[in-house]
C-alpha positions in Angstrom: 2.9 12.5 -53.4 0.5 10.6 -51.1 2.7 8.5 -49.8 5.4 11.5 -48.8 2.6 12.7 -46.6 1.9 9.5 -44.7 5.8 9.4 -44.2 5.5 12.7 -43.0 2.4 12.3 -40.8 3.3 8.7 -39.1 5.9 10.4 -36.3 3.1 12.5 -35.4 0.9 10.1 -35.2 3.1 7.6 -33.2 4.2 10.1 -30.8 0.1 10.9 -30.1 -0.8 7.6 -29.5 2.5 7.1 -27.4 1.8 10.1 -24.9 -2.5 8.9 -25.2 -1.1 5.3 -23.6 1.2 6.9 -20.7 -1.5 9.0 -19.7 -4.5 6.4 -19.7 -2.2 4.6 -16.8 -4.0 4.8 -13.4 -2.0 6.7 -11.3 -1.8 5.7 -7.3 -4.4 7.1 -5.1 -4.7 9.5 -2.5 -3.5 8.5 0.6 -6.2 6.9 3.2 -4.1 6.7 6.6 -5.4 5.5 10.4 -3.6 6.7 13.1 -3.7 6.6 16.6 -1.2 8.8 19.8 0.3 5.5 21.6 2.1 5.7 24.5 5.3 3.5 24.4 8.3 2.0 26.2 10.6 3.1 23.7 11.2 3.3 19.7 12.8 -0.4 19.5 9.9 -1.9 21.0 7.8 0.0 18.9 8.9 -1.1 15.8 9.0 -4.6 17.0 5.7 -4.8 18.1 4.7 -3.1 14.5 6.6 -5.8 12.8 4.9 -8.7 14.5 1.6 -7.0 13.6 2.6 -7.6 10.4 3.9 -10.4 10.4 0.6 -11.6 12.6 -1.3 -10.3 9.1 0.6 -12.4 6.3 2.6 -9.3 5.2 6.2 -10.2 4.3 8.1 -8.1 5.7 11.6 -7.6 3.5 13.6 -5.2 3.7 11.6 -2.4 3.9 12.4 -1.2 7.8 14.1 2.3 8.1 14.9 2.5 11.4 15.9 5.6 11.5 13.1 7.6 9.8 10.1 5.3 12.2 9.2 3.4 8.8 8.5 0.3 8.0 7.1 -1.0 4.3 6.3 -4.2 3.6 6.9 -6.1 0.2 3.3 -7.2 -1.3 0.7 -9.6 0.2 -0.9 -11.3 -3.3 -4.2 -12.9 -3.1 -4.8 -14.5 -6.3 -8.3 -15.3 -8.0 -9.6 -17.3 -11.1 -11.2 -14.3 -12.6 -9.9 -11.0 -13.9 -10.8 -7.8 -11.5 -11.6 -10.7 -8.3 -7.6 -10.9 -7.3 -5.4 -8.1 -5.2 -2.2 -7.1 -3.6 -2.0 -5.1 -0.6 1.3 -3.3 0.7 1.5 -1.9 4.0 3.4 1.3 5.3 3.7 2.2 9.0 4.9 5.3 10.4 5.6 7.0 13.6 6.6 10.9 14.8 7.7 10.8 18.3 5.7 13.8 20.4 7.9 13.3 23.3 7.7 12.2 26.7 7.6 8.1 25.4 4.4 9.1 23.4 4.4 8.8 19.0 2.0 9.4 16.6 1.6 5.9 14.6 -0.1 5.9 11.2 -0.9 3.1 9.1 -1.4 3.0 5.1 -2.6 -0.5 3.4 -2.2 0.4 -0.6 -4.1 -2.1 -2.8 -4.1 -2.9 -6.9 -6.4 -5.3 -8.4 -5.3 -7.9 -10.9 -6.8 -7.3 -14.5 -5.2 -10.1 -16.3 -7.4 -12.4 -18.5 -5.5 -14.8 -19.5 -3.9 -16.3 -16.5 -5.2 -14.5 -13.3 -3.7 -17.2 -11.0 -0.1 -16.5 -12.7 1.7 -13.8 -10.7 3.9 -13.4 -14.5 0.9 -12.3 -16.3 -0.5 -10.1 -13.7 -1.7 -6.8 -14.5 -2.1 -4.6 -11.2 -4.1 -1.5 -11.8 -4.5 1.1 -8.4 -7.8 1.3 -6.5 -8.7 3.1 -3.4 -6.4 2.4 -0.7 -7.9 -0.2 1.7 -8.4 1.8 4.9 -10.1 -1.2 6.6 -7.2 -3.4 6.5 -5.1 -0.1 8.3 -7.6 0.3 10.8 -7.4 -3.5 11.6 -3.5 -3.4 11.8 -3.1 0.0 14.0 -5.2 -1.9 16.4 -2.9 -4.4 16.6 0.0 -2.2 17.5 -2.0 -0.5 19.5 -3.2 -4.1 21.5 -0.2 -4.0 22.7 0.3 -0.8 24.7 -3.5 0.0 26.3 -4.0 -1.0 29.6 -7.7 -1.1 28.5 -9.4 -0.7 24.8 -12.4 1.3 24.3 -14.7 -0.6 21.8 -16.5 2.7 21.1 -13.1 5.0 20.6 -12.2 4.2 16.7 -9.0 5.1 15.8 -8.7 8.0 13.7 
């Protein structure tokens, strides 16, 4: 009789603890985006100069160019460390909106995870990447880049927004 209501009780039991696991995953974070009005020559040279920025930064670039829609997203940077929570990955997204008149609105995303593998943090195979705050430093750094490129003069005390 006991045993009939264990076999009864397991699927409920399984099915909690399945659904207790897929919620306790760290979803990705808000959104932390720089951006900045540049005036440019035209969309090609745009996303050239974007992609050198980049490139200029260590992120690889892949596939991830959409001509089309102003977007480019990079495949991960890794940066590796001997001890659990010390190691990252960044990605990179860049975006423009033309306003018209040779002027677009360029905004710059850098998401980052943390590695929390124990066993072998320096193995990319055993990583485990869990979300953090996106790191809005690393954005700032590469709009400025882009933006390098097209200001006749730079403003130390104008930060990008």
């Amino acid at each position: 009789m006991a045993m009939q209501k264990v076999l009864r009780l397991a699927p409920i039991a399984f099915l909690c603890l399945a659904l207790a696991s897929c919620t306790s995953t760290p979803k990705e974070p808000d959104a932390l985006w720089a951006e900045a009005e540049i005036q440019v020559g035209s969309q090609r040279i745009l996303r050239e100069v974007a992609v050198l920025s980049l490139e200029r930064q260590g992120f690889p670039i892949g596939a991830g160019i959409d001509p089309e829609g102003l977007s480019i997203t990079t495949s991960w940077r890794n940066h590796l460390a001997p001890f659990r929570g010390e190691g990252y990955r960044q990605q990179a997204v860049i975006q423009a909106e033309p306003l018209g008149s040779g002027r677009f609105r360029v905004s710059v995303r850098v998401k980052k995870q943390i590695n929390q593998s124990i066993a072998k943090p320096l193995d990319l195979s055993y990583a485990e990447w869990e979300w953090v705050e996106d790191d809005e430093d690393m954005a700032r750094i590469l709009l400025q880049h882009v933006r390098s490129y097209f200001a006749a003069e730079i403003d130390p005390r104008s930060p990008a927004r």
